[in-house]
N, C-alpha and C positions, 0 to 999 in steps of 0.2 A: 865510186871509183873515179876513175880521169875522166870518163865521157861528160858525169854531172856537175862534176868543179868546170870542166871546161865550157857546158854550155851555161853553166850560170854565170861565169864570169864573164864571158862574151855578152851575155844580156844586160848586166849589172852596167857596162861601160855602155852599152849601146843606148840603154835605157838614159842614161844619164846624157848623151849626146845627142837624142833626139828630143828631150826636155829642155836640152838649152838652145836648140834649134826650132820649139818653140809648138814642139808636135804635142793635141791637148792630150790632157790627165787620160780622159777617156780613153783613147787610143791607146794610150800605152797599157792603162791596165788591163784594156781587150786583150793588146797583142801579148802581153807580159803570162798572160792566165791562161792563154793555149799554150804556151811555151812551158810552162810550167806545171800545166793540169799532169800531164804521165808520169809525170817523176813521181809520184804517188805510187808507182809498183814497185820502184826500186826500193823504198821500206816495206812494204808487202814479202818482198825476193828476200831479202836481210834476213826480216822476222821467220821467213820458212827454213830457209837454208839452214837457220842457225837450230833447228827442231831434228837435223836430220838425223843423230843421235836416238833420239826420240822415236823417229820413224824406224829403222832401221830394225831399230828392238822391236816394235809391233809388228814389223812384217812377217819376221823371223818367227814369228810368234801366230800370226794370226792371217799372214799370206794375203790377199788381196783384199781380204775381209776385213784388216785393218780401217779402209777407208769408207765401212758402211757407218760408222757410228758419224763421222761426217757429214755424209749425207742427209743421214736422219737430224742432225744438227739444224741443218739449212734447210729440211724441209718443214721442221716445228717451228722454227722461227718466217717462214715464208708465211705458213698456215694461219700464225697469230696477226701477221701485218697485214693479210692480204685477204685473211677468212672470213667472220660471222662475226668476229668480236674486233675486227683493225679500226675501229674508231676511238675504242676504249683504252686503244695502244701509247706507248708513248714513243715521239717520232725518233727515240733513239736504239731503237729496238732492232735494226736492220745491220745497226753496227755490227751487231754480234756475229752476222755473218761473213766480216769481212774474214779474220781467220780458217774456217773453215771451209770455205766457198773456194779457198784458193790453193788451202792444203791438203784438197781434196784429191783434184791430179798430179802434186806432189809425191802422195801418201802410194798412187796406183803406181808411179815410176821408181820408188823406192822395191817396191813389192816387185815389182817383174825385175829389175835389176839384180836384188838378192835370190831370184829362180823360183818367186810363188808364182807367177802366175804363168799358167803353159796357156795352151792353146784353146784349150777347153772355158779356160775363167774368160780369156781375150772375147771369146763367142758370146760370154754371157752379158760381159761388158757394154758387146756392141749391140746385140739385140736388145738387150732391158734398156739402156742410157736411151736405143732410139724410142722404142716402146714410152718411157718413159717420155720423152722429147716432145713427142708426139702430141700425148694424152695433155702435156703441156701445154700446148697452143692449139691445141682443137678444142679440148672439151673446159681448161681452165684459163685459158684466153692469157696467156702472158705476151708478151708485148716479141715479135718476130724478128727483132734487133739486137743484137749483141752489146752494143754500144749505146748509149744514150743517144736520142733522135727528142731534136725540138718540138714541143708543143705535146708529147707524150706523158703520161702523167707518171709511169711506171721505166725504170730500168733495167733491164738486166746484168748490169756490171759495176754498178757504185753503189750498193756494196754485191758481189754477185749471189744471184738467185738461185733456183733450186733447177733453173731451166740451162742456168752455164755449167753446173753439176754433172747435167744428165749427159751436153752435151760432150763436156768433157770424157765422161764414161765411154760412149759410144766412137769418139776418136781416139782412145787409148787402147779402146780394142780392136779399133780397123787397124792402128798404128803396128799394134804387136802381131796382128795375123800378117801381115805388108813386110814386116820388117825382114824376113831373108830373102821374100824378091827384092826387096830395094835396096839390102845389102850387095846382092850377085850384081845388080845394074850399078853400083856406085863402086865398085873392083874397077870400074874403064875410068881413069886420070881427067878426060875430059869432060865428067859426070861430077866427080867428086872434088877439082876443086875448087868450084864454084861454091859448095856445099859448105866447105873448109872456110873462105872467104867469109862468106852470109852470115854463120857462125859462131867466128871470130868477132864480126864487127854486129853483133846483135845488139849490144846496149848502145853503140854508138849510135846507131838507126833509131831505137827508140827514143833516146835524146836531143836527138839533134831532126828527127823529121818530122816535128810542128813548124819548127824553123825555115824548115826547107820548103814549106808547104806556101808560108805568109812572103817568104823569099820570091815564090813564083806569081800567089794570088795580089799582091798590093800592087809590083808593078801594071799585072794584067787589069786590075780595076781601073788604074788610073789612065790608061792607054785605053779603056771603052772596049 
């Protein structure tokens, strides 16, 4: 949409005017690749949205249950890359996850929106996701970072793991147990349109706040 024509084209000319000002290759294509590293969800977003069809039908169908075959997707493909046999792998095996790792909490918000899931699935959501979450990082050592962190060998988000799954599960279920207290507390104007705002300008935040980041951190370097 407007937010990533806008900020790529603000880069394209920026880019261009600090090469002729004479700022090296390197830098630009440091600064050019954090600026551009997120836009990778915005085809992620495309490719789901455009499934909702798809979802919709399984929900109707198959209620919150739709999104365990998911699951189980990203946790055979975890198990190969990261099991007894991941050397014999090959390094493109993790791709496979990128799909279902993300249509995973898609697939649970289609489902409670169509009325599969009450209050009882939200419960089971939240305990197993954390249970799950858990046995994750305790007893199968995944990496305690959502984001990619330097000098780690493992991530959990490029392409995501079976541990952004879980976690996903266990906030889908705190989410839908929360949501008619946070409904009654966002009735008062001065709650809700902040909310409204945030919302609204969601893509534009994630487009444009690498920018905003090298905006605050260059000068700050260069002042010590």
């Amino acid at each position: 949409g407007r937010p990533v024509l806008g900020v790529t084209a603000v880069w394209a000319v920026l880019l261009a005017v600090l090469s002729a000002l004479g700022v090296p290759g390197d830098t630009l294509r440091t600064g050019s690749t954090l600026v551009i590293q997120p836009l990778w969800f915005v085809g992620v977003y495309t490719v789901v949205t455009a499934l909702t069809p798809v979802c919709v039908t399984l929900a109707r169908k198959l209620g919150g249950w739709a999104a365990l075959p998911l699951l189980a997707s990203v946790a055979v493909v975890d198990y190969l890359r990261y099991g007894p046999f991941a050397e014999a792998m090959p390094s493109w095996l993790s791709v496979l996850n990128i799909l279902p790792g993300w249509l995973f909490a898609y697939q649970l918000g289609v489902s409670w929106g169509e009325g599969r899931i009450g209050k009882r699935g939200a419960r089971l959501l939240l305990v197993g996701g954390g249970v799950l979450f858990a046995a994750l990082l305790l007893a199968f050592h995944y990496p305690a970072s959502m984001v990619g962190v330097p000098g780690e060998a493992r991530t959990n988000s490029h392409p995501p793991s079976l541990l952004v799954v879980a976690l996903a599960a266990a906030q889908s279920g705190a989410a839908i147990l929360l949501r008619d207290r946070l409904g009654r507390l966002l009735r008062k104007p001065q709650l809700w349109a902040p909310v409204v705002v945030i919302n609204l300008s969601a893509m534009t935040i994630l487009c444009w706040h690498q920018t905003a980041m090298l905006a605050a951190a260059v000068p700050a370097s260069l002042t010590g």
